[in-house]
Structures are given as structure tokens and as C-alpha cells.
C-alpha positions in Angstrom: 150.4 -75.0 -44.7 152.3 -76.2 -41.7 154.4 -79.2 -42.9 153.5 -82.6 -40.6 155.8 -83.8 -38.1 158.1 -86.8 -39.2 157.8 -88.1 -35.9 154.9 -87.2 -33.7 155.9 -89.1 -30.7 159.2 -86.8 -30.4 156.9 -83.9 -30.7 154.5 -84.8 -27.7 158.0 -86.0 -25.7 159.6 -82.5 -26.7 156.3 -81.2 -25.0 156.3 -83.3 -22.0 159.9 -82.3 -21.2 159.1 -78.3 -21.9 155.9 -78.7 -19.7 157.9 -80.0 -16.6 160.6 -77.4 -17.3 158.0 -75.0 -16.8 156.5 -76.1 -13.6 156.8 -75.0 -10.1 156.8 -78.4 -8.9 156.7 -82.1 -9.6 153.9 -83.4 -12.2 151.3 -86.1 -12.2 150.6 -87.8 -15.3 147.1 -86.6 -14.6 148.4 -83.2 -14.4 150.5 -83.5 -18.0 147.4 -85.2 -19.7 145.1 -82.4 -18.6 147.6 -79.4 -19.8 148.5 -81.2 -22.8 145.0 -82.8 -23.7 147.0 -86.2 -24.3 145.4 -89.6 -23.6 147.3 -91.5 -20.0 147.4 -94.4 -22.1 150.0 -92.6 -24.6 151.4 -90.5 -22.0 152.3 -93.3 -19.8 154.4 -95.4 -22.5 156.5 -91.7 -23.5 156.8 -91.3 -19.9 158.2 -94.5 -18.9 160.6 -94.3 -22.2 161.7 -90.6 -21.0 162.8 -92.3 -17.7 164.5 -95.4 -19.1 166.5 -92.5 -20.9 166.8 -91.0 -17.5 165.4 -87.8 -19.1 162.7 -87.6 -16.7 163.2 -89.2 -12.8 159.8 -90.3 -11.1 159.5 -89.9 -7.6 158.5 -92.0 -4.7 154.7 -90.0 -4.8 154.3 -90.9 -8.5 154.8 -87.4 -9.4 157.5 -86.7 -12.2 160.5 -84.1 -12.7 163.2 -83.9 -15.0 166.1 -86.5 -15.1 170.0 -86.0 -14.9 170.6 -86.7 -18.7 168.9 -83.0 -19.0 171.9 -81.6 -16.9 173.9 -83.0 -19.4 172.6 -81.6 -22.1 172.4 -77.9 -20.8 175.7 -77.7 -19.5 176.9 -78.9 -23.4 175.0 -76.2 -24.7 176.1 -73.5 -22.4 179.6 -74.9 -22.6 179.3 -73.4 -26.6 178.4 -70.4 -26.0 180.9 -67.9 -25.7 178.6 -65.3 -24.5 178.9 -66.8 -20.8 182.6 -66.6 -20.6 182.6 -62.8 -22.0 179.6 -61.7 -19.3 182.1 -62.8 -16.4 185.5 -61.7 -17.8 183.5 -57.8 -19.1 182.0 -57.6 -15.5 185.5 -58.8 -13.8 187.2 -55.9 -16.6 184.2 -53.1 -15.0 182.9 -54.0 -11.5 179.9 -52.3 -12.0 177.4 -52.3 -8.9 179.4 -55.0 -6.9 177.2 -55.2 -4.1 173.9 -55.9 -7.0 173.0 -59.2 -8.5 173.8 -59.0 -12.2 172.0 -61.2 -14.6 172.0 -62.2 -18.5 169.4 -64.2 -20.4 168.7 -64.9 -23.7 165.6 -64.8 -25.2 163.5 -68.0 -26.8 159.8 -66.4 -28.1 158.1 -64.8 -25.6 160.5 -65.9 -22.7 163.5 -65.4 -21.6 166.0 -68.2 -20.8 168.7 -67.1 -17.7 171.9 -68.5 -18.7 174.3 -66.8 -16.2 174.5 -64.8 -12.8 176.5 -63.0 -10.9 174.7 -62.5 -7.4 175.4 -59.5 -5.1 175.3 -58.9 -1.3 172.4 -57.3 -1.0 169.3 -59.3 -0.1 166.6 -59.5 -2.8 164.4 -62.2 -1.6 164.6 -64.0 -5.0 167.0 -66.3 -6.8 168.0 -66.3 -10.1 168.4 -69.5 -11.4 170.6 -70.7 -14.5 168.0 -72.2 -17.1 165.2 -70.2 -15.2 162.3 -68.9 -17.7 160.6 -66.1 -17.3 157.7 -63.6 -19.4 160.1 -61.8 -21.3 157.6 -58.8 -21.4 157.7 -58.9 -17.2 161.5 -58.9 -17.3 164.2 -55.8 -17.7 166.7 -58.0 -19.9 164.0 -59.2 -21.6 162.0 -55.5 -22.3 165.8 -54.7 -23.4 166.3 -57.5 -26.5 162.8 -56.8 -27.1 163.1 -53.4 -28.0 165.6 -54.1 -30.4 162.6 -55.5 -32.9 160.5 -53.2 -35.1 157.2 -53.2 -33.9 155.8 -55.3 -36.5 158.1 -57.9 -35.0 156.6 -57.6 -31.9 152.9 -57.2 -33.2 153.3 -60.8 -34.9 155.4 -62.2 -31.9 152.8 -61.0 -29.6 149.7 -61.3 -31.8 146.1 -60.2 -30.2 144.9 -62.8 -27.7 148.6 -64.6 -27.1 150.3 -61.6 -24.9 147.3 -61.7 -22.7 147.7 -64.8 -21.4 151.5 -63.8 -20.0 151.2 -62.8 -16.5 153.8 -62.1 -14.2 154.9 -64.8 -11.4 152.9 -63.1 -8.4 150.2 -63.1 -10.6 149.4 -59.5 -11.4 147.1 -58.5 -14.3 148.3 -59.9 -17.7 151.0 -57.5 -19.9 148.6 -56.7 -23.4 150.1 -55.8 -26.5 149.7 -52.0 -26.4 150.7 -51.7 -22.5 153.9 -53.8 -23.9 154.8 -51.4 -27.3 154.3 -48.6 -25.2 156.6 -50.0 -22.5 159.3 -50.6 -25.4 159.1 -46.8 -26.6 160.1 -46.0 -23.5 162.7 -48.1 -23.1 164.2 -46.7 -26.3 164.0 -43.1 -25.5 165.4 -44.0 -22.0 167.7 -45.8 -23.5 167.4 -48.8 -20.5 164.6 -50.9 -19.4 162.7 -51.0 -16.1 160.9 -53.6 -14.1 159.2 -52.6 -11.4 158.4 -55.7 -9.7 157.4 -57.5 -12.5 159.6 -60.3 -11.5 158.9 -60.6 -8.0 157.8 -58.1 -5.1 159.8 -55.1 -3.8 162.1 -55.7 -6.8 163.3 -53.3 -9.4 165.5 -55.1 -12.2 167.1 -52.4 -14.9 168.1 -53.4 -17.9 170.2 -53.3 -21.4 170.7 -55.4 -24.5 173.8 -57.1 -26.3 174.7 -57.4 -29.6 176.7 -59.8 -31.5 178.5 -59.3 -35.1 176.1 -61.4 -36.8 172.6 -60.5 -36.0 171.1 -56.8 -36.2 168.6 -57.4 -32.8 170.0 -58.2 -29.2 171.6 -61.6 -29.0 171.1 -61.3 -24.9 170.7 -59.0 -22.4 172.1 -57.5 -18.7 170.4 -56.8 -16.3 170.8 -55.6 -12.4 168.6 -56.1 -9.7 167.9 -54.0 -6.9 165.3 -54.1 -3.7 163.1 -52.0 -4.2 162.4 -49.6 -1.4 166.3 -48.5 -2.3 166.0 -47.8 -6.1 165.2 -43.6 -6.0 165.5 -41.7 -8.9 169.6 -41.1 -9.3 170.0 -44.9 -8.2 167.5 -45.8 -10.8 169.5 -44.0 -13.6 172.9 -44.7 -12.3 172.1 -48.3 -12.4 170.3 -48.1 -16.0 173.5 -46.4 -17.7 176.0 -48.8 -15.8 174.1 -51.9 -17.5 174.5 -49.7 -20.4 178.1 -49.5 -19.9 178.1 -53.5 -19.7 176.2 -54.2 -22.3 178.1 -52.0 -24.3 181.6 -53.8 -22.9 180.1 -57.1 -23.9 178.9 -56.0 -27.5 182.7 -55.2 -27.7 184.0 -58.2 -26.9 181.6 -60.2 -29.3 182.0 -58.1 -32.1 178.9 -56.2 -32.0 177.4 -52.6 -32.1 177.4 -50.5 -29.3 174.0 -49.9 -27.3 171.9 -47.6 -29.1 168.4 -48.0 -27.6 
């Protein structure tokens, strides 16, 4: 049996802060009692308590988003981890696909969590931005760490009924379990993953995963990000074994295996 919160009202404030992270926009209270299936009444006191803490700032519409104290705690967190600083000084070391925006994320569940970027010349009609979640079944650094897990692994992370309901952001047809196992099979015997446009229109993203000394699956992944229309077959591959090449560069410098997907 699950053991009971200790403290309930941290739990449904943990959830208000998650839900806003996760929304395209500003929230209503009406909007977070509906998602949430919380009363306004008990909404409305954690709310005005999140903002006293300035964890959440309200805005002149009534609407809600998160505060600056946030800020404060993501940049501590990223400030720790070391993995940031070694993305930058391995891609300085290699210059691999200059004029390409290079990404790495991390993964929390079924999402990845974008943590740095290095952004490219060419025009991709989509930003990356740090903190930015994402499916990690629609994304290429994400299809990366995930292939690192035995299937069982991903058969309980992904358990029947819980995948379906991940859809990409344009809002094509939902990613099921076998579609996703297959997808990771792949990526092992390419030995790189692929989006195609799962992400966002007319955008191919190809990538690998990183390992640390401590933990036998991917700590993070790499990924670059290409339009489209320009990815043929030899770009495709070039820029699948250059991530590789990265990846592989970063495992180094954290102590970890070298890319064996």
C-alpha cells in the first residue's frame, strides 16, 4: 500500500506548481480546480500562500503563472549539475554540426526536462527552451535514454492505457506502447534515434544518449535538430553518428560507458 502523505497541502501545492509549469499559458483558478478536481475554496487559500511566497505571480486578468522564487530555484539546481558544463566544453572540444541547434535533456518519467542548448543558424521555427518539457516518446533525446531500459522497464513505465494519452504538441495521434517498443528496437539497431516531426512540423531531431559512472541507463541525452525538407538520407546518418560522437565525448568526460545503442 501507498504510504499517506505527511502533508497533503504540499502535495496539492507541488501539483498546482507542476500544472502551471505545464501550461501553454496563464491559469485561472477555474481552470486549476477543473484539471485537478480540487475545491476553489481550497485552491484559493494555497494559491494566495504560493504568491505571498512569490512562487506563483497573479496577473492583472486574474489568471496565474509562476513566480520569480521558481527562477531561483532552477538555476540552483542546474548550477549542480555538472552535466551542463561538460555538454558546452565536449561540443566547444568537437564542433559538430555548427550551423545545427544542439540540445540535451534529461529525463523525469515520461518527459523529458531540456536543461541546456546550443542554438544553430539555421532556422527551425521552434525554440528550445531551458526547463522546457516535452513527451519523451515524441522526442529524439528522449527515444535515446529510453532505449537504454529493458523493455520490462518500459512496459511498467508506459503501462496499457497511460502511453496513450501522450500526444505530441501539434497534436498528432497518441504514441501506444507497441508503436513506442518498436520505435526503441530501432533505435538500438540504428544505433541513434529519429524524430520525424514529432516535436514540431518540418522538423527532424536525431538523437543519442549519455552515460554517467554511476548509473547503467542514460543519465541525459544529445540531440540535433534539423528542418526538415533538408535532412536526406546521408544528412540523416551523418547527423545520427555525430550525436553519437558527442554523446560518446560527454560519457567520457563524466566517467561513463561509451554509446553502445
Amino acid at each position: 500500500m501507498k504510504e499517506k502523505p505527511a502533508a497533503p497541502a504540499v502535495v496539492r501545492a507541488t501539483a498546482i506548481l507542476d500544472l502551471i509549469a505545464r501550461s501553454d499559458g496563464p491559469l485561472s483558478l477555474a481552470d486549476m480546480a477543473r484539471t485537478l478536481g480540487l475545491p476553489k475554496s481550497s485552491l484559493h487559500g494555497l494559491c494566495a500562500t504560493l504568491e505571498q511566497q512569490n512562487l506563483i505571480t497573479r496577473l492583472n486578468s486574474g489568471t496565474m503563472t509562476l513566480g520569480p522564487h521558481v527562477m531561483m530555484w532552477a538555476h540552483a539546481f542546474l548550477a549542480r549539475i555538472d552535466i551542463t558544463q561538460e555538454f558546452f566544453a565536449s561540443w566547444d572540444d568537437m564542433r559538430v554540426l555548427p550551423e545545427d541547434t544542439i540540445t540535451l535533456s534529461i529525463r523525469d518519467g515520461q518527459e523529458i526536462v531540456y536543461i541546456a542548448c546550443r542554438n544553430g543558424h539555421r532556422p527551425l521555427g521552434f525554440t528550445f527552451r531551458t526547463g522546457m518539457r516535452l513527451p519523451a516518446a515524441r522526442t529524439a533525446t528522449g527515444l535515446a535514454m529510453l532505449s537504454t531500459l529493458p523493455s520490462q522497464r518500459i512496459r511498467a513505465l508506459y503501462a496499457p492505457g497511460s502511453a496513450s494519452t501522450e500526444s505530441a504538441s501539434d497534436g498528432t495521434s497518441p504514441f501506444m506502447l507497441d508503436q513506442l517498443l518498436e520505435e526503441l528496437q530501432q533505435t538500438r539497431q540504428r544505433g541513434y534515434s529519429v524524430d520525424h516531426e514529432g516535436v514540431h512540423k518540418g522538423m527532424d531531431c536525431f538523437g543519442a544518449p549519455v552515460f554517467d559512472s554511476l548509473h547503467p541507463e542514460a543519465v541525459a541525452g544529445v540531440a540535433v535538430s534539423i528542418p526538415a525538407g533538408t535532412a536526406d538520407t546521408a544528412l540523416q546518418e551523418h547527423a545520427g553518428q555525430a550525436m553519437r560522437k558527442l554523446a560518446n565525448r560527454l560519457s567520457e568526460r563524466l566517467g561513463g560507458r561509451q554509446n553502445q545503442i
